[in-house]
N, C-alpha and C positions, 0 to 999 in steps of 0.2 A: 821934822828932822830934815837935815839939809842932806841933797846928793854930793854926787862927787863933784859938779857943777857949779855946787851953794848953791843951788836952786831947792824949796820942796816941792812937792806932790804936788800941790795946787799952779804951784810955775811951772813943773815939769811936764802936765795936762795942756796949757797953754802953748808950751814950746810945740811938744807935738802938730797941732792944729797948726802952728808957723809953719814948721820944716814943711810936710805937705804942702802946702799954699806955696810956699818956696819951692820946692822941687816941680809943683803942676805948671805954675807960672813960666819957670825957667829951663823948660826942658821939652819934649816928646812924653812926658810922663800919661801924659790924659790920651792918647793912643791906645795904651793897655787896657783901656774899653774895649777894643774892639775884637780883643783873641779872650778864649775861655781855655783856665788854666787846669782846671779842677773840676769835673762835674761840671757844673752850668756858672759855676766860678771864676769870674773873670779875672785876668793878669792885675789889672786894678784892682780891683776886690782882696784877691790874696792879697797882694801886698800892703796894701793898706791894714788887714790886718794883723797881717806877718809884724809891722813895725806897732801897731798898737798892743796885741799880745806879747810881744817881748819888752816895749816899755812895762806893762800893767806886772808883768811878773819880774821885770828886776824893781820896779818898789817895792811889789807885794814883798820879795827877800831883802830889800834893802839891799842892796847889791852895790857895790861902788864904782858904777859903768861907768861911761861917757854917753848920757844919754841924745846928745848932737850924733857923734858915729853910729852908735846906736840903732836910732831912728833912722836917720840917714841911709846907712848902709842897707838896713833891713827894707824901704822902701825901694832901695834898685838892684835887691838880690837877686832880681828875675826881670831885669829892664833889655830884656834881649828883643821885644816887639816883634816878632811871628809868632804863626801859627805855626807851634810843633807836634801839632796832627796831621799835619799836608807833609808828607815822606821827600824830603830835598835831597838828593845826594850830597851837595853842598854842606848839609847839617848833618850827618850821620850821629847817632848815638845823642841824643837829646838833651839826657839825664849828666851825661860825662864831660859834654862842649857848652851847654848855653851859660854856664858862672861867664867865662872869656867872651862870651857875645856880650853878656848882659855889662861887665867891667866896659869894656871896647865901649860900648855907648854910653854909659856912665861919665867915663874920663873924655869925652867931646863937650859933656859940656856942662860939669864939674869939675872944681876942684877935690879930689878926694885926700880923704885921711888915708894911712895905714891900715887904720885901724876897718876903714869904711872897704878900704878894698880887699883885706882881710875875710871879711863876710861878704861879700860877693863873691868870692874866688873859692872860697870855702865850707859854703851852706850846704852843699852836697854831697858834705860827710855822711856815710863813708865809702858809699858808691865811689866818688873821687878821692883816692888814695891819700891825700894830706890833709890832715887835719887841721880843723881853726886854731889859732894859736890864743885869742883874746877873749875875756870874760863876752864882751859883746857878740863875737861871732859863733861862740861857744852856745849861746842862749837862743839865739837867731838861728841856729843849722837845728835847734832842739826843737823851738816852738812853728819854722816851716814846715817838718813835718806833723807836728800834731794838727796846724793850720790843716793839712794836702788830707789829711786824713780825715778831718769834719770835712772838709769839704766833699769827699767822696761820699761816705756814709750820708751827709744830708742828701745827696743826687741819686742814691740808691732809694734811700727813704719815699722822696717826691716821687720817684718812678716808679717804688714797687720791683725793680733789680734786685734780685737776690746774688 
């Protein structure tokens, strides 16, 4: 079955592995090694599979996304590069400002969609008062947090944190 792309499954598995390679290549993206976002989860880590978990489940539903913005957006929904464990006055409220850092860096050195800046600006519904407007940012503000939340539960697990 074709996406909204005409691409299927087996292309749209492909593309994925491009976008990545694209964005690590042409960006600061490989930085996000070096902050831990979640537990012992790194800002790369999430994201990476913030944009794989929300590709695998709009095929799983057949969903008729854009799976370029998609992807895309969901790999620099949190491309803000600090650490937001280190208390900055600069950065007050974490949860509420870092979409606009992470966009801000985004757009230096991308082109974005709408669509892609949609879900960066947006994923932290509904902490941040406006909601995603698009099937894509819609599914990406869904699967970030089930992503935030394995990844807690697995760093409790490894630690023994109740």
């Amino acid at each position: 079955m074709l996406n909204k792309t005409g691409r299927n499954k087996a292309e749209t598995l492909n593309d994925f592995d491009r976008y990545v390679e694209e964005i690590c290549l042409k960006s600061r993206f490989g930085e996000a090694k070096e902050y831990i976002q979640h537990g012992t989860t790194t800002l790369f880590e999430h994201s990476i599979s913030v944009a794989y978990y929300s590709m695998k489940l709009a095929l799983a539903l057949k969903l008729p996304v854009n799976y370029q913005a998609l992807i895309r957006g969901a790999l620099l929904h949190d491309y803000f590069l600090y650490d937001w464990h280190i208390k900055d006055p600069s950065r007050p409220l974490h949860g509420l400002h870092h979409p606009v850092a992470a966009l801000k860096n985004a757009e230096t050195e991308f082109e974005l969609s709408e669509i892609e800046r949609n879900i960066i600006l947006r994923h932290m519904f509904p902490l941040t008062l406006i909601p995603p407007v698009y099937a894509e940012s819609i599914l990406v503000c869904v699967v970030d947090k089930f992503c935030s939340v394995c990844e807690m539960v697995s760093r409790r697990r490894n630690t023994g944190n109740k």
